[in-house]
N, C-alpha and C positions, 0 to 999 in steps of 0.2 A: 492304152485302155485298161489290161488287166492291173497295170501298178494303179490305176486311180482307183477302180475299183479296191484292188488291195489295200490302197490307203482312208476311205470309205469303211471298208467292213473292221477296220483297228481302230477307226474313230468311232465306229458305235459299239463296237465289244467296250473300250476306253470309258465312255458316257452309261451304258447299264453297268458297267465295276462301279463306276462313282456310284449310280445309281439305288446299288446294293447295298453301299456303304455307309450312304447319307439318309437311306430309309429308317431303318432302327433307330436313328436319332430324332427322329421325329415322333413328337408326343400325339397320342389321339385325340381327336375331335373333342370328344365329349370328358375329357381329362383338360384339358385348356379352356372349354366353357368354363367346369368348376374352379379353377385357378385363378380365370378372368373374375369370375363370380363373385370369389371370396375375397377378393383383390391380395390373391401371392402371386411372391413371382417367381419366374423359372428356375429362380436356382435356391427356389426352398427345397424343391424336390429332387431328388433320386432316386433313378430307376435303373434296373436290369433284369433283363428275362433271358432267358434259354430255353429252346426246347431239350426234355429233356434225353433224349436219343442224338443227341445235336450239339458243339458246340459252340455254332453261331450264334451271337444277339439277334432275339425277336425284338426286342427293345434296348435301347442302350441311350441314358438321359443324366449326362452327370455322373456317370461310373466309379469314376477314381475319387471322386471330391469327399473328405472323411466327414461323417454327420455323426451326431449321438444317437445309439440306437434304442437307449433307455434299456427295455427289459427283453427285448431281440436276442441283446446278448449273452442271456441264460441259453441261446442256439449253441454258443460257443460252449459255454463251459460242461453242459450236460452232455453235448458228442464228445471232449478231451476224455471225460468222464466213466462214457462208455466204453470207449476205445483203449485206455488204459488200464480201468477196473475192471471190468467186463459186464452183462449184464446181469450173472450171478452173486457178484459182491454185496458181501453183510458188514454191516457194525455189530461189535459186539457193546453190552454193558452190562461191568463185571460186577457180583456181589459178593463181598468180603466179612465173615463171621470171625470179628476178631475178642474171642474170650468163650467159654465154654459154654455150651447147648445142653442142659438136661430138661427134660420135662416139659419142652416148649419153651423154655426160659433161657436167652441166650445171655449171660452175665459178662456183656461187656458192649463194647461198640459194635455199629454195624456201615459196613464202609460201600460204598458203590461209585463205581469209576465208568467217568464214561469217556468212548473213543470219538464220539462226534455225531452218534445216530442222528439225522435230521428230520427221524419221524417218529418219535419217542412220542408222541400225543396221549390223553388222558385214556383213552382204551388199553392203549398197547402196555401204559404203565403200568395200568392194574394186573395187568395178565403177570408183567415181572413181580409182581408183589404177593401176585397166585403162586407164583415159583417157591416162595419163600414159604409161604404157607405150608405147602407141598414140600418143603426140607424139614416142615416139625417143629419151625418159629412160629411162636405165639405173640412173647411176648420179650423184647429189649429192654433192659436193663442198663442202659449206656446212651453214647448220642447218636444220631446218623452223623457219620463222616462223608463227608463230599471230595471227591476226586477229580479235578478239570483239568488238570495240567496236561493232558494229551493236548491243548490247543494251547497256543501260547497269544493271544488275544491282547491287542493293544486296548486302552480302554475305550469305551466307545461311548458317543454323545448321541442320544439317538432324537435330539435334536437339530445335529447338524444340517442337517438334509434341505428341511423346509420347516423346520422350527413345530414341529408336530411330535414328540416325543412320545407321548401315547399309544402312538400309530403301529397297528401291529405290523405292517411295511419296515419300522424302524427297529425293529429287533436285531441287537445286535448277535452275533454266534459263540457259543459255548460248546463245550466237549461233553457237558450233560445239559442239552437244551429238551425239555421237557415242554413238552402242551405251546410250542412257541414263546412261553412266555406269557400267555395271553388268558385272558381272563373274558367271558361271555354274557353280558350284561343283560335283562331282559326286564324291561318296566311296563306297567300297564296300571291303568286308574283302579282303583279301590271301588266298591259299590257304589256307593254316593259321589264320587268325583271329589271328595272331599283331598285326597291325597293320593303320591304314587307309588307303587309296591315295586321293590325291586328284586330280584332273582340274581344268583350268581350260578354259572355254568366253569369251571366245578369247584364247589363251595369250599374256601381257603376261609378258615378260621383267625388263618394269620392277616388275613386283608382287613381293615376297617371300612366300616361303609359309614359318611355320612352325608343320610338324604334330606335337604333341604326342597324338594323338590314342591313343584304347587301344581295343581291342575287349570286350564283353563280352556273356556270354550274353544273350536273350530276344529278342522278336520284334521287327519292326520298327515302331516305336510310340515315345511320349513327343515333348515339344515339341524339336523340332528336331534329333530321333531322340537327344538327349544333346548335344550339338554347341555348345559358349561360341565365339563368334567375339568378338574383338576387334582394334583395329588401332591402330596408332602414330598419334601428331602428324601425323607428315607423310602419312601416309595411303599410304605406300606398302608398307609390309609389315603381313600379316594375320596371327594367330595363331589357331590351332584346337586346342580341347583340351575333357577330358571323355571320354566312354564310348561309344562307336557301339554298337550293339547288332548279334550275329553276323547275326538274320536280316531285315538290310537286304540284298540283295543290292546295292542302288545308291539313291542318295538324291542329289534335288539340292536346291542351295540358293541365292538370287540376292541378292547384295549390291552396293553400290556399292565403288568402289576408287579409288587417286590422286584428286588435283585433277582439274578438269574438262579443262586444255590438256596437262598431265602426262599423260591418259589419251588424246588424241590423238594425239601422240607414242610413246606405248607401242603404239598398235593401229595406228599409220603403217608402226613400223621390224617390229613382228611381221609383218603382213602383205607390206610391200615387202620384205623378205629371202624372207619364202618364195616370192615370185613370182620373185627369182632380184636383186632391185635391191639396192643398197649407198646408204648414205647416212653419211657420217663425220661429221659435225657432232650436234649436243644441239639444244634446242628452248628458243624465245623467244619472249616477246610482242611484236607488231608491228603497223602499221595500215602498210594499201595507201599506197605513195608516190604524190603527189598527180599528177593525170592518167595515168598507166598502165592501161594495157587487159590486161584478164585473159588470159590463154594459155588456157586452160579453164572454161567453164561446166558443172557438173553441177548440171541440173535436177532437184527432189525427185520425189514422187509426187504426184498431185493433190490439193486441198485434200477433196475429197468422200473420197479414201481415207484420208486424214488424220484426218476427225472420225468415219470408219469406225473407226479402233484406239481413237481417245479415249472412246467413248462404249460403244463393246461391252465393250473390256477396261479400262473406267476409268482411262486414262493418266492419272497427275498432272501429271507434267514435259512432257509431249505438252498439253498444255492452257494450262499456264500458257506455253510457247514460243510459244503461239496469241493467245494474250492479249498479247505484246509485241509479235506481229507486226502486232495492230492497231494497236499504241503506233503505232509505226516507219511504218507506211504514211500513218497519219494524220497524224503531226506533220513528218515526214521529218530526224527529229533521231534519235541514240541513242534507244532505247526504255527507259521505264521502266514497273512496275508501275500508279505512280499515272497515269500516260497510258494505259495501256489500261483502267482503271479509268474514266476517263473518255469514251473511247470508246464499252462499251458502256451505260452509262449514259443514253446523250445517243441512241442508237440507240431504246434502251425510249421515251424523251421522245419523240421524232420519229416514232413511229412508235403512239402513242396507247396506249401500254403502262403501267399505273402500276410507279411506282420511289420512291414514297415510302416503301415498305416493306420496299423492296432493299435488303439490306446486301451487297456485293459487294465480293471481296479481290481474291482470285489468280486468279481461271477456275477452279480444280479443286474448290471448295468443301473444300478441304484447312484446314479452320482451325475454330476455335470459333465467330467471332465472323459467321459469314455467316447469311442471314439471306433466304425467301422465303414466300409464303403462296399456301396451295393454290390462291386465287380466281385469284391473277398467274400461278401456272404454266398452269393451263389457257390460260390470255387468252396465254400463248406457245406453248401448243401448238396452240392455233386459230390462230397468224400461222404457225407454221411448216407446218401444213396447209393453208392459204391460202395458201403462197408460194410462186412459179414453181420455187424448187426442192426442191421437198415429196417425190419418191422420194430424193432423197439424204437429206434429211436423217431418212425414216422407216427407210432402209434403214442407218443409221449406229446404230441402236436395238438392243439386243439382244433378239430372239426367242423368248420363251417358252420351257424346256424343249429350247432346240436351240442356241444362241450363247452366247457371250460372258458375262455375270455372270448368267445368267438359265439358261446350259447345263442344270446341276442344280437347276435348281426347275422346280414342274410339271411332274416326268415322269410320264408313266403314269397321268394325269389328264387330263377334259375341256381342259382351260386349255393344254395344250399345241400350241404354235403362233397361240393368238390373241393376245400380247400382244409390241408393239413399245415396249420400257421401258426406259428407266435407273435405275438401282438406286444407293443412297448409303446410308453403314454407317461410321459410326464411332465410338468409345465413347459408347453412350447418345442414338445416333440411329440409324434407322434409316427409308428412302423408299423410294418407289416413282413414277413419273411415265410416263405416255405415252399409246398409240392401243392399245385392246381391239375385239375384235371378238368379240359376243354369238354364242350358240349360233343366235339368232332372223338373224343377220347385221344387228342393230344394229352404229354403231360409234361408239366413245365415247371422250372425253378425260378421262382420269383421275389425278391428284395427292392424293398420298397420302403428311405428313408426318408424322414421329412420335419424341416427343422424351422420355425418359425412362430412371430410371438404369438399367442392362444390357437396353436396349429392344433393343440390338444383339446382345444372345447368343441371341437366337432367335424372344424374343417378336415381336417387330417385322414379323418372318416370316408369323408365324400369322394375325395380325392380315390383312395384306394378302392371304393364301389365301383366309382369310375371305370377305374384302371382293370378291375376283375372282370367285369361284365363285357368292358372292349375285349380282352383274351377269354372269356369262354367262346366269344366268338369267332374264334382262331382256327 
């Protein structure tokens, strides 16, 4: 009698182990509605959760299967990032007074070198230019020389992607990337509707604008309110034409413009004339003469504010500048893509991370071919929770319903304000990743890929409300 019993109470310990085991793999209710719904199927999706005190699967759905995580895996390279650099680190960009200063009048070139800052934007550039003012330059007598070879940049097609070359997404990186590149459009009808005015945010003298543009009735609606931009060869004249519709009263739109050093030159001589400076010479490419000491250091912003814009507002080009600056710190040569590629790869190895199932390009997860699985995102967001600097890198997350790519979702819903995520979106993918906080005040790590065709127009969406709303209720 006791052996039977004994044999009894090992078949049912035996049946709740399986029991435990086969749970987690099971997708919730109201996650398989939307699946059924949209008609995907089970293995567009992948899931894994953790609680985070814990580390058994709360959910386990396709763990190992590798999916594209699109722009998730800016999660990747801004923790290598922190963890390397720390969250103190600056770029510098140097300015070089090469010929004599008297009087305000510098008689010769003036050179600026830059290391990679990826936040050089049109504020911060004037502030560098306030610098110069503040040295007792007036006025340049010579060219501006440009300095980039700190990156060594294959050249880039910023078409390749999706055939949108324009697209301030497609910016490729530079070791003096200024204002992104990017040029801020702003049109709105004239009095009479007769015609459309256009604006430039910040006014490059070297862009050409020409507006063929016409007004026509109805509201202000349709893709790109009606609006064909195209631009020449050389990239330095744009053309606008099509239909504005009368009840726009203002519309903006953000493209890239010129070459990368053409557009530093253009936002140098705009900026320095209106601050009251002259400069007669055009603009060159140049590397620092060997032993010369800079005239001026402008320090960027810190590396913790840095992976703050990349991950809230999805920087592409802010990301992949991040990725070279690993190249460049680590090998101390020009930086290339493929060395920072190797960088954080060797970081995952050393640090007990698996990377056999990493495919990793550029940092921005800007490509087809990238490649992560929900089991390894977790195991990075438990390191980056684990790691001495774990507020910067949770505060660099965008915020449920109140920030950055997450502002508009979950308003006016439970879920708003519990989730610290990055979000990835592009044709026929769509992700989710980060730190949730249950309504019970569990708190959990959660990755969630999903790979399927127009996953990205919406469904992809539904899927992860889904899936948030089943664990706040956890």
């Amino acid at each position: 009698m006791n052996l039977r019993i004994a044999q009894l109470t090992a078949a049912f310990f035996l049946l709740l182990l399986a029991w435990q085991v086969t749970l987690p793999s099971e997708l919730p209710k109201q996650v398989r509605t939307v699946l059924a719904h949209r008609g995907l199927p089970d293995d567009s999706l992948s899931v894994y959760i953790e609680k985070l005190d814990a580390a058994d699967a709360l959910l386990s759905w396709k763990p190992d299967t590798p999916k594209n995580p699109a722009s998730v895996m800016k999660m990747l390279t801004t923790l290598a990032a922190l963890d390397i650099l720390g969250p103190a680190y600056q770029w510098d960009t140097e300015i070089y007074l090469l010929g004599d200063l008297a009087d305000g009048v510098l008689d010769g070139d003036l050179l600026i070198r830059g290391t990679g800052d990826p936040y050089l934007v049109t504020e911060r550039f004037w502030k560098l230019l306030r610098r110069l003012r503040q040295e007792g330059v007036r006025e340049i007598r010579g060219d501006l020389l440009i300095d980039d070879s700190y990156f060594n940049v294959a050249a880039h097609d910023p078409a390749a992607f999706d055939n949108e070359p324009l697209r301030a997404y497609n910016v490729g990186p530079n070791a003096l990337l200024v204002n992104y590149k990017v040029v801020r459009y702003f049109f709105s009808p004239n009095s009479n509707n007769a015609s459309v005015n256009i604006q430039l945010d910040p006014m490059l003298d070297e862009l050409r604008i020409v507006n063929k543009l016409s007004v026509s009735a109805g509201s202000c609606r349709g893709y790109q309110r009606g609006i064909t931009v195209t631009m020449n060869e050389t990239l330095d004249q744009v053309t606008f034409s099509g239909r504005f519709p009368a009840g726009c009263a203002r519309y903006a739109m953000d493209r890239s413009a010129l070459s990368h050093n053409h557009y530093v030159y253009a936002l140098f001589t705009s900026l320095w004339q209106e601050s009251g400076g002259k400069i007669s010479g055009g603009w060159r490419n140049a590397e620092v003469p060997y032993e010369v000491e800079p005239d001026i250091v402008f320090e960027s912003v810190l590396l913790s504010d840095v992976i703050r814009k990349i991950n809230k507002h999805s920087n592409n080009v802010m990301a992949r500048q991040l990725l070279l600056t690993l190249a460049a710190e680590s090998t101390g040569e020009a930086a290339t893509e493929a060395a920072g590629r190797d960088v954080v790869m060797r970081w995952l190895l050393q640090r007990g991370m698996a990377a056999d199932s990493t495919r990793f390009e550029n940092g921005a997860g800007l490509s087809r071919d990238v490649r992560l699985t929900t089991k390894n995102l977790v195991g990075l967001l438990r390191y980056g929770y684990e790691s001495r600097y774990m507020p910067e890198y949770l505060s660099s997350l965008s915020l449920s319903g109140l920030d950055g790519t997450l502002s508009r979702r979950f308003l006016g819903n439970s879920l708003k304000g519990r989730a610290h995520m990055k979000t990835g979106s592009i044709d026929d993918v769509s992700a989710i990743a980060g730190y949730f906080q249950a309504r019970s005040g569990n708190r959990y790590l959660v990755a969630v890929l999903q790979n399927h065709k127009d996953i990205h127009r919406g469904p992809g969406e539904e899927v992860q409300a889904a899936l948030l709303a089943w664990l706040n209720r956890q």
